[in-house]
Backbone bond lengths (Angstrom), bond angles and torsions (degrees), N, CA, C in turn:
res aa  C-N    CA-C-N  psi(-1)  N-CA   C-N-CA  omega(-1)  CA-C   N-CA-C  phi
1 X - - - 1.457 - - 1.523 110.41 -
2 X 1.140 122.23 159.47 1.837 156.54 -172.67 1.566 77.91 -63.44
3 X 1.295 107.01 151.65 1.334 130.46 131.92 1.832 118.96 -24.73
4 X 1.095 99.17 -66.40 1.114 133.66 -167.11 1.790 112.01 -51.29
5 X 1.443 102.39 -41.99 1.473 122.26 -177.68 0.800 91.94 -94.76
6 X 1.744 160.78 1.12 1.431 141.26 -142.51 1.468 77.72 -142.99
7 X 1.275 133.64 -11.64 1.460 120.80 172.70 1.446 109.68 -114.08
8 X 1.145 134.09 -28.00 1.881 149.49 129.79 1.802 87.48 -12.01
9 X 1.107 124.44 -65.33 1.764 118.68 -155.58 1.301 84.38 -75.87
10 X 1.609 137.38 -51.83 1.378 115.98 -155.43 1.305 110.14 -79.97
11 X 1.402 132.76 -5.64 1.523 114.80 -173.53 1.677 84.63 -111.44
12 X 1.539 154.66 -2.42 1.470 132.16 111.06 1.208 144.97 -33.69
13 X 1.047 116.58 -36.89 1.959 134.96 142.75 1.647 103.53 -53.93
14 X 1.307 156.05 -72.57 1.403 159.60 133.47 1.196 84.93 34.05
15 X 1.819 106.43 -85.55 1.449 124.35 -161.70 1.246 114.84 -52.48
16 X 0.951 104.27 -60.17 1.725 124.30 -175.41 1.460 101.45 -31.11
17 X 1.501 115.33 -63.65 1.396 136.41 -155.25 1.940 92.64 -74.08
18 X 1.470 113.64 -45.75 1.487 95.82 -166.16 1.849 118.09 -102.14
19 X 1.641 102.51 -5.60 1.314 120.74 172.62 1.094 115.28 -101.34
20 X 1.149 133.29 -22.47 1.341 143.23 -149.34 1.509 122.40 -69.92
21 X 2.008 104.92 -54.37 1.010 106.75 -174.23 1.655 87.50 149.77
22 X 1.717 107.06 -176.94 1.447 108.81 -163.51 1.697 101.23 -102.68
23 X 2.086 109.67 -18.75 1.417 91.03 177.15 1.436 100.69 -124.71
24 X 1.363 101.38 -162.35 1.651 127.38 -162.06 2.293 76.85 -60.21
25 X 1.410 106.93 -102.90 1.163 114.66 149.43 1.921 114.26 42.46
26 X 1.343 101.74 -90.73 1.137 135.83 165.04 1.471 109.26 -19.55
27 X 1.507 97.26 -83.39 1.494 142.44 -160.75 1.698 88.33 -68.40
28 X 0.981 122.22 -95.48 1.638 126.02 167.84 1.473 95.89 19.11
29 X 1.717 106.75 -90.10 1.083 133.55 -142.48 1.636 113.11 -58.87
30 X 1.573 100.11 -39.51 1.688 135.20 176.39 1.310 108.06 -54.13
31 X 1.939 106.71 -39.41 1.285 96.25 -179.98 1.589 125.26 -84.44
32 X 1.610 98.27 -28.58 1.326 123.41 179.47 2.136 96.31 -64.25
33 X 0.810 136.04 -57.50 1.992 126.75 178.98 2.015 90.92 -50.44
34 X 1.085 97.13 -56.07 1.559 96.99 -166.49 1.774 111.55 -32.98
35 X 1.577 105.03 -54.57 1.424 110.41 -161.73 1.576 110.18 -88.66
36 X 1.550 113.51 -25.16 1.536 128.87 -163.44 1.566 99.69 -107.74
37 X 1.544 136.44 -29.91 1.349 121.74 179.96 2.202 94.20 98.19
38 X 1.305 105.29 4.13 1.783 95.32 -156.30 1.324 114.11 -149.87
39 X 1.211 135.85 101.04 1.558 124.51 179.03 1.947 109.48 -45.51
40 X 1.196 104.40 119.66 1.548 125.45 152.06 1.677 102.76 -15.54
41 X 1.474 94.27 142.77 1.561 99.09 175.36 1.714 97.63 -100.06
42 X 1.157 105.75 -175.74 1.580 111.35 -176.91 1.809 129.71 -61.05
43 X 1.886 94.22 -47.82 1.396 119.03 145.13 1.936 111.85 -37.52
44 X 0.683 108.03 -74.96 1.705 118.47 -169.78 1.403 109.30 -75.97
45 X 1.134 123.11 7.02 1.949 127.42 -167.17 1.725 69.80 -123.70
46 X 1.272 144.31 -69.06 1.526 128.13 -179.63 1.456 119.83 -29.82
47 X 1.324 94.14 -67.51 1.915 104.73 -176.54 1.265 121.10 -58.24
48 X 1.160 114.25 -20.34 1.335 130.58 163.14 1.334 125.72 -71.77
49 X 1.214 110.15 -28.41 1.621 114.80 -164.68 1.571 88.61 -102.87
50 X 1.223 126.99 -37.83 1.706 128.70 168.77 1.266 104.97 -51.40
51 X 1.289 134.72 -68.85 1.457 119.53 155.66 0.911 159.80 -23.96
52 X 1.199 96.25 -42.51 1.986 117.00 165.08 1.250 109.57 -80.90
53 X 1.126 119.44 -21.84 2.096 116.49 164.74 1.268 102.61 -84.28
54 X 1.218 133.95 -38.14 1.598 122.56 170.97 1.194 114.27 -27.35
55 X 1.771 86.18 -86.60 1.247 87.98 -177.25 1.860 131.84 -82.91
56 X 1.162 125.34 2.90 1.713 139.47 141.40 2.191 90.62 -24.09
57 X 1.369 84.47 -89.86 1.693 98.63 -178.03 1.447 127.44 -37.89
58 X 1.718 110.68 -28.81 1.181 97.48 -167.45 1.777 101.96 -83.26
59 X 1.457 111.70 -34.18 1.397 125.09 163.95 1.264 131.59 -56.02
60 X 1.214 100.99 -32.25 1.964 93.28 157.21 1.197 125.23 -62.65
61 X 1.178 109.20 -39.44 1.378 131.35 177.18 1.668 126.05 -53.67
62 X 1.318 93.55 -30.94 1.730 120.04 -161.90 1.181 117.91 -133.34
63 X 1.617 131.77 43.63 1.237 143.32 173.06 1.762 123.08 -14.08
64 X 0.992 102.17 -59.15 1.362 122.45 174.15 1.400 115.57 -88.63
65 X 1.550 142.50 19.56 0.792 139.83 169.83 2.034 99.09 -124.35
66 X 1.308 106.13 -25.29 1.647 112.93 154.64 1.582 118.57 -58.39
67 X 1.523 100.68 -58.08 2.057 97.93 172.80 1.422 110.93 -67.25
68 X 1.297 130.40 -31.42 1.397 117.60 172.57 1.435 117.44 -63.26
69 X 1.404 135.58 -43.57 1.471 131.47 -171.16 1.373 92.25 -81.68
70 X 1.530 151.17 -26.85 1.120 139.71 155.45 1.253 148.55 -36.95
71 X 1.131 107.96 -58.12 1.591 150.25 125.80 1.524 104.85 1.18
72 X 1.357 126.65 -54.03 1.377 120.52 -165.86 1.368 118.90 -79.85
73 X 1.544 131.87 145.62 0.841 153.06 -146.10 1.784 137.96 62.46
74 X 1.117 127.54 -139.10 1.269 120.38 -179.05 1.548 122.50 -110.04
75 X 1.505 107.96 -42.67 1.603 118.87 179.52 1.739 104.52 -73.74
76 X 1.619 99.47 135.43 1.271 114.84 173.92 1.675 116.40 -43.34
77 X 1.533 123.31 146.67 1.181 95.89 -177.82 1.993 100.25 -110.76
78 X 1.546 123.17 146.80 1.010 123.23 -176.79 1.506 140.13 -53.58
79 X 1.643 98.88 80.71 1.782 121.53 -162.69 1.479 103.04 -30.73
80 X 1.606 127.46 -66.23 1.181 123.40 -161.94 1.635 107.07 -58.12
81 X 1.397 123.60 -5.72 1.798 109.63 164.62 1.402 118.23 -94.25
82 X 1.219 112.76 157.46 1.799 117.23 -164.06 1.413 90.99 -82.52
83 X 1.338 96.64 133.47 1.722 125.98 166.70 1.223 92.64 -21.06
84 X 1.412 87.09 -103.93 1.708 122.83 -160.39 1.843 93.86 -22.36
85 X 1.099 120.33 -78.07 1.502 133.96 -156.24 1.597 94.36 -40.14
86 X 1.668 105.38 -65.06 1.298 107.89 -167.68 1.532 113.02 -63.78
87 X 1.244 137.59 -41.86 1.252 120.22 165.25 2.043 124.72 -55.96
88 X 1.101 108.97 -0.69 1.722 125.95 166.31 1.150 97.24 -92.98
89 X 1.386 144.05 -53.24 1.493 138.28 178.79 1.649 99.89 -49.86
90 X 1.410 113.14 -65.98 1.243 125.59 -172.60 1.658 113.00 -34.10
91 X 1.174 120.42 -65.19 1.098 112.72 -175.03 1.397 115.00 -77.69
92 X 1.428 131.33 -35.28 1.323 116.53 156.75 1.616 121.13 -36.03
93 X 1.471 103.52 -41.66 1.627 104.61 -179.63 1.677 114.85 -49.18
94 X 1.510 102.15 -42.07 1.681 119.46 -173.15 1.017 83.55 -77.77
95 X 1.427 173.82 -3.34 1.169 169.90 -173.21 1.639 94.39 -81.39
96 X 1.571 92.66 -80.56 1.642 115.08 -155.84 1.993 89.52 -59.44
97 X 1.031 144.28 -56.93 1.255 153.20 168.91 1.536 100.98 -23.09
98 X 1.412 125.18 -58.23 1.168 127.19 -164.75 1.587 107.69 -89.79
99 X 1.639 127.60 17.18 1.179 109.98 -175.30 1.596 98.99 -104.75
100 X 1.764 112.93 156.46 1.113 128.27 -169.91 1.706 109.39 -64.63
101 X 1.409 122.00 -5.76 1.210 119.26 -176.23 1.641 92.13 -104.64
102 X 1.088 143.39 2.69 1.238 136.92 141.58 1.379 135.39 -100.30
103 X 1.218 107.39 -7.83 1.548 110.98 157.92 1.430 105.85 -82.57
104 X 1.031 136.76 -61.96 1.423 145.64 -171.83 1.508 112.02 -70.79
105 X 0.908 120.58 -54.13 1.481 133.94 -158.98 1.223 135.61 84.11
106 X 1.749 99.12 13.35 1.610 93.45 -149.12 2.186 85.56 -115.75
């Protein structure tokens, strides 16, 4: 993805993280109506939440590989949220962005 889309997911991650709700769970799901129009079914609220610990984990792990995918584009990204977390939102966001039930709608 663009620049452009890779900062589109992080200020959806933003949301996710401060609209969302208080857990992973929550937030997931918040982001998933946001991009699809539809709360996640149970199947797809799993795969999702497996994902978001992926990558949660791989970013704790990798400090500087969290501020770098952050980092991209032009708009500031929202200091008072934790790195690490928000770059795991982030790419879940590019996740949910890139699925065929949000390109399509169908």
């Amino acid at each position: 993805n663009d620049v452009t889309y890779l900062e589109a997911a992080r200020k959806m991650a933003e949301r996710m993280m401060r609209e969302g709700g208080a857990t992973p769970a929550q937030r997931i799901a918040y982001g998933f109506e946001l991009a699809t129009a539809r709360q996640p079914d149970r199947r797809e609220s799993e795969i999702l939440q497996s994902s978001f610990n992926y990558y949660r984990d791989a970013f704790q792990s990798d400090t500087k590989a969290a501020s770098k995918y952050l980092a991209q584009g032009e708009a500031p990204r929202d200091a008072s949220l934790d790195e690490r977390e928000l770059a795991a939102y982030a790419t879940l966001a590019n996740m949910l962005l890139n699925l065929d039930a949000t390109v399509t709608k169908e």
